[in-house]
MIFI-835695 format. One record per residue (C-alpha): residue number from 1; residue in one letter; x, z, y. Coordinates in steps of 0.05 Angstrom, whole numbers, padded with zeros to 5 digits. Example, Ala and Ser with C-alpha at 12.3 -4.5 7.8 and 13.67 -1.06 7.14 Angstrom:
REM residues 2
SITE   pos   code        u        w        v
SITE     1      A    00246    00156   -00090
SITE     2      S    00273    00143   -00021
END
This chain:
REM residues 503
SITE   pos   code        u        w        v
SITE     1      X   -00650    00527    00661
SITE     2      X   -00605    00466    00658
SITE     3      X   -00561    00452    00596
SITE     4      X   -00488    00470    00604
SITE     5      X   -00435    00523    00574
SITE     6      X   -00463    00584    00602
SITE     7      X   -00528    00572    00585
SITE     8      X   -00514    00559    00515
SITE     9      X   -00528    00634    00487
SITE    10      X   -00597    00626    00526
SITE    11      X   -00616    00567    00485
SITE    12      X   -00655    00579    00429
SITE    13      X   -00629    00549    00354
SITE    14      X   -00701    00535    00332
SITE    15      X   -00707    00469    00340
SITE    16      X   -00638    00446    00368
SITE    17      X   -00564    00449    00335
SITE    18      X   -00524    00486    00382
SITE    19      X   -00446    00483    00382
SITE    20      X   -00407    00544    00364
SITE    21      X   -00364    00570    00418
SITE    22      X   -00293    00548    00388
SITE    23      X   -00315    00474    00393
SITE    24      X   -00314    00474    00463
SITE    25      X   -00239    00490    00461
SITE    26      X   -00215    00444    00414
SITE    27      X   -00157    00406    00442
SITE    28      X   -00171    00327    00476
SITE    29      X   -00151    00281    00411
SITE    30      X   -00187    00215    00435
SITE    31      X   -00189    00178    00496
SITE    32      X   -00256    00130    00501
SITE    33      X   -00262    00085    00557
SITE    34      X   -00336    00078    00573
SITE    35      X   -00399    00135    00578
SITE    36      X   -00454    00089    00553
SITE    37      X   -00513    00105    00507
SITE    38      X   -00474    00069    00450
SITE    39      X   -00409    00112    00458
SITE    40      X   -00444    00179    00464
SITE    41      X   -00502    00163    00410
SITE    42      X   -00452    00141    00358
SITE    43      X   -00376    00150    00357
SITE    44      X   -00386    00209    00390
SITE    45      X   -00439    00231    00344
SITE    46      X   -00390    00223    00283
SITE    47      X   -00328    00261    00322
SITE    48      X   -00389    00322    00339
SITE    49      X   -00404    00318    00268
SITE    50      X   -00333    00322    00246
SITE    51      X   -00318    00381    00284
SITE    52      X   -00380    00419    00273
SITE    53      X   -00354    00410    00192
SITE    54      X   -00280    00441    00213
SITE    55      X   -00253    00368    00191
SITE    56      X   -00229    00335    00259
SITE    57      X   -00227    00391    00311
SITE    58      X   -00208    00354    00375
SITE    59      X   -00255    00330    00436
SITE    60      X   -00255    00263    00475
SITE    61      X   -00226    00244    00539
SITE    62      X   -00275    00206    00569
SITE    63      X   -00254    00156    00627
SITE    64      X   -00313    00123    00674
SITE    65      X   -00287    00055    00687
SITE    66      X   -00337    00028    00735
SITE    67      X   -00335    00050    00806
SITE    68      X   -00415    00060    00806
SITE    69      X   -00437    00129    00810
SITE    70      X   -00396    00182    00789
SITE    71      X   -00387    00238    00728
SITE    72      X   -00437    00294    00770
SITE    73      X   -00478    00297    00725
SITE    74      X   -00423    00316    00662
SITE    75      X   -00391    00360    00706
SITE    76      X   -00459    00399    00719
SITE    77      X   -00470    00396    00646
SITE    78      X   -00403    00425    00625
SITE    79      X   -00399    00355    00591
SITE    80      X   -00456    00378    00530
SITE    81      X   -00512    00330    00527
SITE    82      X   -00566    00334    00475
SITE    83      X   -00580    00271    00424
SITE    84      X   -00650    00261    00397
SITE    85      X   -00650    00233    00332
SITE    86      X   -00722    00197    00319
SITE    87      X   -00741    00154    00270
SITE    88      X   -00751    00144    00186
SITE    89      X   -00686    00149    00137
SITE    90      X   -00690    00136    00067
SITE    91      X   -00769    00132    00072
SITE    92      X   -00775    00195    00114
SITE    93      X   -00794    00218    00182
SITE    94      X   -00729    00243    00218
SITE    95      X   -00728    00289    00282
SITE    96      X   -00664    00325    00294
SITE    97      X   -00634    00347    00366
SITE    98      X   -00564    00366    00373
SITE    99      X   -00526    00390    00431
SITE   100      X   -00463    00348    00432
SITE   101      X   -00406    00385    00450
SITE   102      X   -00344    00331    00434
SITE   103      X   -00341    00301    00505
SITE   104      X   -00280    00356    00546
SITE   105      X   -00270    00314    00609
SITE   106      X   -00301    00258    00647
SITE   107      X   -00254    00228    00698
SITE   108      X   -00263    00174    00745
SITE   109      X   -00211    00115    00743
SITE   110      X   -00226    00102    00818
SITE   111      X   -00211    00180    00842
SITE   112      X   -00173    00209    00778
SITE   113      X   -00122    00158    00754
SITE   114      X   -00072    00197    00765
SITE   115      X   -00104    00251    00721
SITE   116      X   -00112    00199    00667
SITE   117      X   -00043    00176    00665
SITE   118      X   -00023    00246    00663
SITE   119      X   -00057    00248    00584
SITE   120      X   -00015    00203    00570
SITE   121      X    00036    00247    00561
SITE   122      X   -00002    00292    00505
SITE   123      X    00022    00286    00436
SITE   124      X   -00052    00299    00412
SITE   125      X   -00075    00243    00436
SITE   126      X   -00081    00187    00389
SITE   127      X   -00136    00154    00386
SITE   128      X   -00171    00103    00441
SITE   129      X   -00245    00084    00430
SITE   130      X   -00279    00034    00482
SITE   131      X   -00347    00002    00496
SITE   132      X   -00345   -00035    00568
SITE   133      X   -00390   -00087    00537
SITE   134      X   -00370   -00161    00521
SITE   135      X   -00344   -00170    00593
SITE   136      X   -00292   -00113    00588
SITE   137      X   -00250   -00155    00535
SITE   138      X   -00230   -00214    00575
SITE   139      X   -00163   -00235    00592
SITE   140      X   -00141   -00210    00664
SITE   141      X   -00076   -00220    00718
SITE   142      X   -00081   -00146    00741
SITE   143      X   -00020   -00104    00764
SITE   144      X   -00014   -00043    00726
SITE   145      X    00015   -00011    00779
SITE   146      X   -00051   -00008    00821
SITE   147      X   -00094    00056    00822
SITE   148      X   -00122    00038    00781
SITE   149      X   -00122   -00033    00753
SITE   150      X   -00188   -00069    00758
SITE   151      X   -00196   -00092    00683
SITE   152      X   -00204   -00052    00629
SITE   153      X   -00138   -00081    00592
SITE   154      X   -00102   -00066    00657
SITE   155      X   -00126    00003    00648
SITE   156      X   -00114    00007    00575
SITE   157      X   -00044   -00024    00581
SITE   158      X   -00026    00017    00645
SITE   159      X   -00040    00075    00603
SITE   160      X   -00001    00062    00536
SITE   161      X    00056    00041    00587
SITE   162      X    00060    00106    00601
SITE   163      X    00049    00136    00542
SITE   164      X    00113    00085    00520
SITE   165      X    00155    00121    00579
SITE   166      X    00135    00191    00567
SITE   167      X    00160    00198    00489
SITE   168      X    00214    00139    00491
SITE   169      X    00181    00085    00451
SITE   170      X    00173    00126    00395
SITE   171      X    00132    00103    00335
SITE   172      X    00088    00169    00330
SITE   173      X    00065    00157    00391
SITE   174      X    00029    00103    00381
SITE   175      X   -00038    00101    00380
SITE   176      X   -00102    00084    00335
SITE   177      X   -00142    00032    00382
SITE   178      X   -00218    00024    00357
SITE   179      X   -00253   -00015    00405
SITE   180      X   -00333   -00017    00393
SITE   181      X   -00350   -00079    00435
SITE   182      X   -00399   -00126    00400
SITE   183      X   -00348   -00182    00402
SITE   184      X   -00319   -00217    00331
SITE   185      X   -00251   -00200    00321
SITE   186      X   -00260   -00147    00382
SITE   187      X   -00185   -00110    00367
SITE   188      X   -00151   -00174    00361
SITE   189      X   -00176   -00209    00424
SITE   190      X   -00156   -00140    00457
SITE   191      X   -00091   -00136    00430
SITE   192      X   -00068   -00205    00452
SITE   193      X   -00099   -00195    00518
SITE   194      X   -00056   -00136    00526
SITE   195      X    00007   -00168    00504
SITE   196      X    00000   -00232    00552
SITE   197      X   -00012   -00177    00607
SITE   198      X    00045   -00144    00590
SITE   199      X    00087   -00206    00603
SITE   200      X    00050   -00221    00666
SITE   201      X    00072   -00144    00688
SITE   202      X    00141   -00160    00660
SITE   203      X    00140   -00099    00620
SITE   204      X    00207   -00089    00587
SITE   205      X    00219   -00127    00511
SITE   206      X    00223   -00064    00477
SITE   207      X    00153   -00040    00509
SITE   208      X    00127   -00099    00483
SITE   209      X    00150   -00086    00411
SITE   210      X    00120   -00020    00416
SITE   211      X    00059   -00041    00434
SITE   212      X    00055   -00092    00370
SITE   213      X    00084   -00052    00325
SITE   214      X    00070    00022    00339
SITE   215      X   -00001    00014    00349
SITE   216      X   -00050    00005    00309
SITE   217      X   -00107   -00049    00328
SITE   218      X   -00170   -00045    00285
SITE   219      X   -00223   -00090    00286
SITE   220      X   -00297   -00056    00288
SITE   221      X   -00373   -00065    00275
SITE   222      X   -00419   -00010    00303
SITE   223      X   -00488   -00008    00295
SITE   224      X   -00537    00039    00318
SITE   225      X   -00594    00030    00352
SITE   226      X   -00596    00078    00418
SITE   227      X   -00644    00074    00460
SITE   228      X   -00623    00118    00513
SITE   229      X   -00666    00160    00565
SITE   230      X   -00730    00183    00537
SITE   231      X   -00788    00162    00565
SITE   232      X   -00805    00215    00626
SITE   233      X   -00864    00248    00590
SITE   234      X   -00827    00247    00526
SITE   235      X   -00770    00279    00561
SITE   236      X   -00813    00331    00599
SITE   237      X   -00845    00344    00532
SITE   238      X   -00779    00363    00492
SITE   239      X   -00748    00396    00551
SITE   240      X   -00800    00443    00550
SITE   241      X   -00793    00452    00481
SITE   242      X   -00722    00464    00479
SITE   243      X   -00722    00504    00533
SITE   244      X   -00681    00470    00581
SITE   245      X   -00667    00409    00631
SITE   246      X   -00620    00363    00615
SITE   247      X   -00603    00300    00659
SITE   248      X   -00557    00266    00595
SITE   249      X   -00608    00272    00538
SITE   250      X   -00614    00198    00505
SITE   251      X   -00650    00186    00433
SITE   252      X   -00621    00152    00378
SITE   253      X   -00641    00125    00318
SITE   254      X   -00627    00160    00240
SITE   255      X   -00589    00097    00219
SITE   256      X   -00516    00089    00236
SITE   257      X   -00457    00041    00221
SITE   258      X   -00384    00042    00241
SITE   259      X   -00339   -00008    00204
SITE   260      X   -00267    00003    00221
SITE   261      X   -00224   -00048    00187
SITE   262      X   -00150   -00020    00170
SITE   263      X   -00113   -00011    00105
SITE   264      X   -00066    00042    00137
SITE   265      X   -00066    00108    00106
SITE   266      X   -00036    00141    00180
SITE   267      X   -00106    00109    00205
SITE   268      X   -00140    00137    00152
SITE   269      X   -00113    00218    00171
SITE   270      X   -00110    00203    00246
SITE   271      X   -00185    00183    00239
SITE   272      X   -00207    00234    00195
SITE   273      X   -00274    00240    00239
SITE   274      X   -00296    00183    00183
SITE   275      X   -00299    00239    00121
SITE   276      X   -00360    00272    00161
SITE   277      X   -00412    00221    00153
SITE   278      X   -00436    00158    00105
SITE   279      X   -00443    00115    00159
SITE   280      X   -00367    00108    00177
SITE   281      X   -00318    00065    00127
SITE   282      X   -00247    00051    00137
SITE   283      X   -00246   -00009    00094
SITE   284      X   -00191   -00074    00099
SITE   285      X   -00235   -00117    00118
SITE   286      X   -00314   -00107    00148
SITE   287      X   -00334   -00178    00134
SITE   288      X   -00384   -00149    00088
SITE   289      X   -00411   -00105    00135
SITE   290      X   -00417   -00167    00188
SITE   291      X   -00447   -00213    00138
SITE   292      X   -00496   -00157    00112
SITE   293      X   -00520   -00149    00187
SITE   294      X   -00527   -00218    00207
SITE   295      X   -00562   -00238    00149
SITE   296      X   -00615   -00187    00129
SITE   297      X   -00620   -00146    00199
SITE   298      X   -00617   -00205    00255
SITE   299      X   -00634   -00256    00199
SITE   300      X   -00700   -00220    00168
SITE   301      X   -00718   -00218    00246
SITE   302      X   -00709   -00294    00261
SITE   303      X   -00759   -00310    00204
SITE   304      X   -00799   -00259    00213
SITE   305      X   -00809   -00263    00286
SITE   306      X   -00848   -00330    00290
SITE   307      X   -00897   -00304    00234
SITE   308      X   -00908   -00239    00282
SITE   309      X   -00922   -00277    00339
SITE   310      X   -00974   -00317    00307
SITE   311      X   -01001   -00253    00270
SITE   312      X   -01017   -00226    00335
SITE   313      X   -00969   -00177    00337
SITE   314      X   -00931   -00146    00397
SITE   315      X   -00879   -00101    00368
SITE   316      X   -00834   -00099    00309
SITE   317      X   -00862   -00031    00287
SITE   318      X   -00930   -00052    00294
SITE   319      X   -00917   -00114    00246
SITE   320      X   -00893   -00060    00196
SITE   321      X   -00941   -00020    00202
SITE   322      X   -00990   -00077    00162
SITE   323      X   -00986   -00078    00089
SITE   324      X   -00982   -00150    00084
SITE   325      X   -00927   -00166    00131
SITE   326      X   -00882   -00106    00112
SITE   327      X   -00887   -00134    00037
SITE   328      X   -00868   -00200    00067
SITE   329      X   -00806   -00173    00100
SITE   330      X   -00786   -00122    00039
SITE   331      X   -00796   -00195   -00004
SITE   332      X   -00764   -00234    00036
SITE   333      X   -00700   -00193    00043
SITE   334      X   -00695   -00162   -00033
SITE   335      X   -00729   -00225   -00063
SITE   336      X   -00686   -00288   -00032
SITE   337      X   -00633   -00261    00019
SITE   338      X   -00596   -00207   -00031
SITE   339      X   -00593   -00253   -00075
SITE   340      X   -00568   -00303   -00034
SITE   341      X   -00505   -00256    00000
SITE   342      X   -00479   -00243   -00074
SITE   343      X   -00408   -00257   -00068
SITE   344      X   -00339   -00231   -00090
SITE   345      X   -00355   -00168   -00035
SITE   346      X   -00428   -00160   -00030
SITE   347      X   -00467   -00144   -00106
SITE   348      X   -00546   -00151   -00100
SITE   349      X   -00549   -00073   -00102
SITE   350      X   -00506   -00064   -00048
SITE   351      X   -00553   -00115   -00009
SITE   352      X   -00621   -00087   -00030
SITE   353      X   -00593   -00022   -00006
SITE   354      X   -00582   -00048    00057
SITE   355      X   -00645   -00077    00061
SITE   356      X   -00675   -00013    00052
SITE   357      X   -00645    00011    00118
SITE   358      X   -00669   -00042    00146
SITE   359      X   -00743   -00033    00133
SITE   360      X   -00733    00036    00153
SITE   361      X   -00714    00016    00219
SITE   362      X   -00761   -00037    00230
SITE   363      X   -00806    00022    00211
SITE   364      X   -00781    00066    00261
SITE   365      X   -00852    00085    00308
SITE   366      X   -00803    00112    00362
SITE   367      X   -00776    00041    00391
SITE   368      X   -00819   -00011    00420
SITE   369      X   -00779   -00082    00400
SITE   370      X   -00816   -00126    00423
SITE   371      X   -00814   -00197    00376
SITE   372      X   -00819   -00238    00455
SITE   373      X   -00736   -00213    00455
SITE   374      X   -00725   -00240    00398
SITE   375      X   -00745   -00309    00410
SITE   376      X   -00689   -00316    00468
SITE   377      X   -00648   -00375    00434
SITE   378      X   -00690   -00381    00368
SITE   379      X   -00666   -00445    00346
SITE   380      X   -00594   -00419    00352
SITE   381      X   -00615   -00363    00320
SITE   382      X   -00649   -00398    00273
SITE   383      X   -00585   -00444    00261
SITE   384      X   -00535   -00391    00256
SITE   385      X   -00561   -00334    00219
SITE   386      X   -00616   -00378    00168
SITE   387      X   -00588   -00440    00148
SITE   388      X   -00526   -00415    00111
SITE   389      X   -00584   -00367    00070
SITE   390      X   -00621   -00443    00058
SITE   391      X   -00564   -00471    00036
SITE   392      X   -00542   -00417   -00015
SITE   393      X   -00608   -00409   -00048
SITE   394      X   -00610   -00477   -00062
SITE   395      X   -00548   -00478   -00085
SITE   396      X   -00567   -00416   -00131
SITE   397      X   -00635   -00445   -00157
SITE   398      X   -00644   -00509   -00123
SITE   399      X   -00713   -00499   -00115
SITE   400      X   -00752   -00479   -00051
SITE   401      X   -00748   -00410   -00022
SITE   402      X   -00820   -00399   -00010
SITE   403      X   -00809   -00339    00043
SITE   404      X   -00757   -00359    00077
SITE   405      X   -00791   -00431    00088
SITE   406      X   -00863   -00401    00120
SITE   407      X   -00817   -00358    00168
SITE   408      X   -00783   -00427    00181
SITE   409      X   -00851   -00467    00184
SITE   410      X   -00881   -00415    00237
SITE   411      X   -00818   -00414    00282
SITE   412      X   -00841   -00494    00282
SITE   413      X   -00902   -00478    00304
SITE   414      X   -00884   -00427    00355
SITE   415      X   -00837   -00484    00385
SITE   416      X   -00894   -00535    00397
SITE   417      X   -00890   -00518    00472
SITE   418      X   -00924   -00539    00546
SITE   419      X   -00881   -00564    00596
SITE   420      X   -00892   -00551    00673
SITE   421      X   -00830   -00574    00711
SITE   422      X   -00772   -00554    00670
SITE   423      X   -00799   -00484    00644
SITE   424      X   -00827   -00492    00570
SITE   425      X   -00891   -00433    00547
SITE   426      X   -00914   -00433    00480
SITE   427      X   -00991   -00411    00479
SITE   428      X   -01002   -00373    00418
SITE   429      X   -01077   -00334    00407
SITE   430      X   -01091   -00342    00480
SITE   431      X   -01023   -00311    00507
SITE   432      X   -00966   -00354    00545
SITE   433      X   -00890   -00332    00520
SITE   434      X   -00830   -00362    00561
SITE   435      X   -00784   -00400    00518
SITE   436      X   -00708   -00394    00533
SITE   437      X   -00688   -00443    00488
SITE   438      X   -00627   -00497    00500
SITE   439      X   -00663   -00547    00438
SITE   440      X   -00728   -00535    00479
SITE   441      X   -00737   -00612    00505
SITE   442      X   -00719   -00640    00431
SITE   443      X   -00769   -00601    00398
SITE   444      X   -00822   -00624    00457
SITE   445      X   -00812   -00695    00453
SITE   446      X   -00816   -00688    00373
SITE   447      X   -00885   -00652    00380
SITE   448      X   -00912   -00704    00423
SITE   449      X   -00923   -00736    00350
SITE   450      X   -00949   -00688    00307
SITE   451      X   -00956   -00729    00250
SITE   452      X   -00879   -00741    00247
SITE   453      X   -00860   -00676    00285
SITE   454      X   -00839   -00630    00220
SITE   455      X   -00798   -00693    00194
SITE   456      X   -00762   -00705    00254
SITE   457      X   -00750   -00638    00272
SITE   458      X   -00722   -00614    00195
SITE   459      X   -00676   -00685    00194
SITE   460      X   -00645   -00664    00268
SITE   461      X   -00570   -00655    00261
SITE   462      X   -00567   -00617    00331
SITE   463      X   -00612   -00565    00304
SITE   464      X   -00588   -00551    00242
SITE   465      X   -00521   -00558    00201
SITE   466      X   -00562   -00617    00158
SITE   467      X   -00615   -00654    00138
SITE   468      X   -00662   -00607    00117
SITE   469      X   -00704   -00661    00084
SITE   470      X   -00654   -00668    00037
SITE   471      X   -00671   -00608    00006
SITE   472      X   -00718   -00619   -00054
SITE   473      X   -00786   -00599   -00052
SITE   474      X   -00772   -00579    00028
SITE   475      X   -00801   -00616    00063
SITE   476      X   -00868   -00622    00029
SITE   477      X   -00870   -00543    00033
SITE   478      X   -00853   -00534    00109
SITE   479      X   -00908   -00583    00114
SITE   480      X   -00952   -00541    00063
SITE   481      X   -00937   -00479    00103
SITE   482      X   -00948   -00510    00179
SITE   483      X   -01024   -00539    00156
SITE   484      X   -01036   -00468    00127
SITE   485      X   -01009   -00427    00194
SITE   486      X   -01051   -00487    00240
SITE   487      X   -01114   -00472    00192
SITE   488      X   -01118   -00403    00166
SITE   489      X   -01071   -00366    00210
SITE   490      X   -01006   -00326    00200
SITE   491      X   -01043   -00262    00168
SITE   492      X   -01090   -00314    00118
SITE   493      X   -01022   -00351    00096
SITE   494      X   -00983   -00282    00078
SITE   495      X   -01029   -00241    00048
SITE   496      X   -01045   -00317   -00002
SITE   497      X   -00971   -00312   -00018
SITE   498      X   -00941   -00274   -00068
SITE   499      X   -00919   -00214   -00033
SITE   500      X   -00936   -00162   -00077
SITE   501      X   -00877   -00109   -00079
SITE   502      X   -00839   -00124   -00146
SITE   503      X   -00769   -00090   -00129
END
């Protein structure tokens, strides 16, 4: 039996959420650009949400940009996929499958344009989601009037052209434009984009006053991780326990973020998915949200990740699943980067909080993140998401932080490389990682001397915003921490520091 709207009252309730008849008739209210994991695992999990509480009733038009494949498989499906939910929330194990039922149409911009520019012309339509990954937000020269324009802004701006023709410029019917891309300042770049399109189209003067002034443009920050297909024999396994086949299932993790930055109160109602779920704020500005990821999400992994590797460990959930480094990560992020985002926007509590979330998801026995990834770039990473964390406990205590320094001193380690031709391994316990790293030769040449290697490598302006031998008492501990890593070993070194849980 294969998921889809007739088999729905054949399905079980058991151990699945199954949408109520009426929700598949709710009228089309959103049109999202894109049918990727990311799309369907989180803005469409909000909008399912929202109708399933009686609070947004309206579906999504969905529009496959790229001319590979084709929407089959949705149109089999009636458009209902189901979304897996696996992982640890708040300290608990989470398992939750839900049949979505928010997606009405799939159309293909190669065979249905047409058919797309004919929404247009609903009134009920008024909101436009995207996710055509960082490519799909780059300035283009297409012709609107092609069928259909290659780019996704020539799509986009074909169809708000002729949503601008069908109601006569009118302010109402402009629309609420959230696009999810994991680009800063996504909306923005889209928005002027559009508008140097429109010129290049010679769209009229008043279209292009429309287009600034009727619509809104709001900057996002999603964040979810979703995985996507199941693994086969995890697939076959639930199937059979749900009772049915179904080609669009994808798994998601409990945690979920979607910053929408707007201080309009007509963005508020027309968005009124957001009142269905905590992980959704309409705020005027995400910053907070951006500088809470970057620093203790992708920042707890860049110093963590060279201490893993050295540890012996594969996986991120494997690290956390020793007492000794999941005290070290907790520690690190609630004992020297909360207190180090506290700012006019971000209190400790609202960082320890999100640190919480954090270690759930690190936690999370379902994904296999493997720490190799996140070594791609780790001196940039290093550089970008670490040394403004540095910089402000210092400027907080001016003393060393202790566990933010050994995740430094092992990424130094990790970083002492072989050369063969111009590919760079680092050999750590017997096992060879590839190193994509642009700072690569300069941290070679500097380890060709090890007794001057940490000094050189901390005083390198090209590596780091400063001196880092300026800092008191730094240098002496990076150097404390590298003899300790070379001699005892990563797991010795943490479970010697003071990593008891004190928050």
């Amino acid at each position: 039996m294969i998921l889809n709207k007739e088999n729905l009252k054949n399905i079980s309730a058991e151990n699945v959420n199954i949408p109520a008849a009426e929700l598949l008739e709710l009228p089309e209210r959103v049109i999202q650009f894109g049918t990727g994991v990311l799309l369907r695992g989180l803005p469409d999990y909000f909008i399912d949400k929202a109708n399933r509480n009686g609070i947004f009733n309206g579906r999504v038009l969905v529009v496959k940009s790229t001319a590979k494949g084709g929407a089959d498989a949705f149109s089999k499906q009636d458009n209902l996929y189901t979304l897996c939910v696996k992982g640890i929330e708040d300290g608990k194990n989470v398992e939750e499958n839900t049949i979505n039922s928010s997606i009405s149409r799939v159309l293909s911009a190669s065979q249905d344009w047409a058919e797309i520019l004919k929404a247009a012309h609903n009134p009920d339509l008024q909101v436009v989601i995207s996710n055509t990954t960082e490519v799909g937000i780059v300035a283009s020269e297409d012709k609107i009037t092609e069928t259909p324009p290659q780019s996704f802004p020539g799509k986009l701006l074909a169809f708000l052209h002729e949503r601008f023709t069908a109601f006569n410029g009118s302010a109402e019917s402009g629309m609420v434009i959230v696009p999810t891309e994991l680009i800063s300042d996504n909306a923005d770049k889209l928005k002027d984009i559009l508008l140097n399109l429109a010129i290049h189209n010679k769209l009229s003067w008043d279209f292009q006053q429309w287009l600034k002034t009727a619509n809104h443009f709001c900057k996002t920050l999603v964040d979810r991780i979703v995985p996507g297909k199941l693994p086969a024999e995890a697939q076959e396994s639930i199937e059979k326990e749900l009772g049915y086949s179904d080609e669009l299932m994808i798994m998601a993790e409990p945690f979920r973020l979607w910053a929408i930055e707007s201080s309009s109160e007509r963005v508020k109602e027309i968005l009124s998915f957001a009142k269905a779920d905590k992980g959704i704020f309409i705020v005027p500005s995400i910053n907070k949200f951006k500088e809470l990821k970057l620093r203790l999400l992708n920042g707890t992994h860049t110093f963590s990740c060279g201490l893993a590797i050295l540890s012996g460990f594969n996986t991120v959930k494997e690290a956390m699943a020793d007492e000794t480094f999941a005290n070290y990560v907790s520690n690190l992020m609630q004992g020297e980067i909360a207190h180090s985002l506290e700012n006019d926007d971000i209190t400790y509590n609202d960082a320890v909080d999100f640190a919480k979330s954090v270690i759930d998801r690190f936690s999370n026995p379902f994904l296999e993140h493997k720490w190799q990834a996140i070594t791609l770039n780790f001196t940039s990473k290093m550089q970008m998401r670490n040394m403004p964390l540095i910089r402000k406990y210092y400027s907080q205590k001016n003393e060393v932080p202790p566990l933010m320094a050994v995740g430094l001193a092992a990424y130094i380690i990790f970083m002492n490389t072989a050369k063969e031709g111009e590919t760079f391994t680092a050999n750590v316990n017997d096992k060879k990682f590839a190193i994509d790293d642009e700072f690569a030769q300069i941290l070679f040449d500097y380890w060709k001397n090890p007794e001057t290697a940490v000094d050189n490598i901390l005083g390198d302006r090209r590596l780091w915003d400063k001196n880092l031998n300026n800092y008191p008492g730094f240098n002496a501990a990076i150097k404390n921490y590298v003899e300790l890593l070379q001699n005892k070993g990563a797991k010795e070194t943490l479970s010697n520091l003071h990593t008891e849980r004190t928050l």
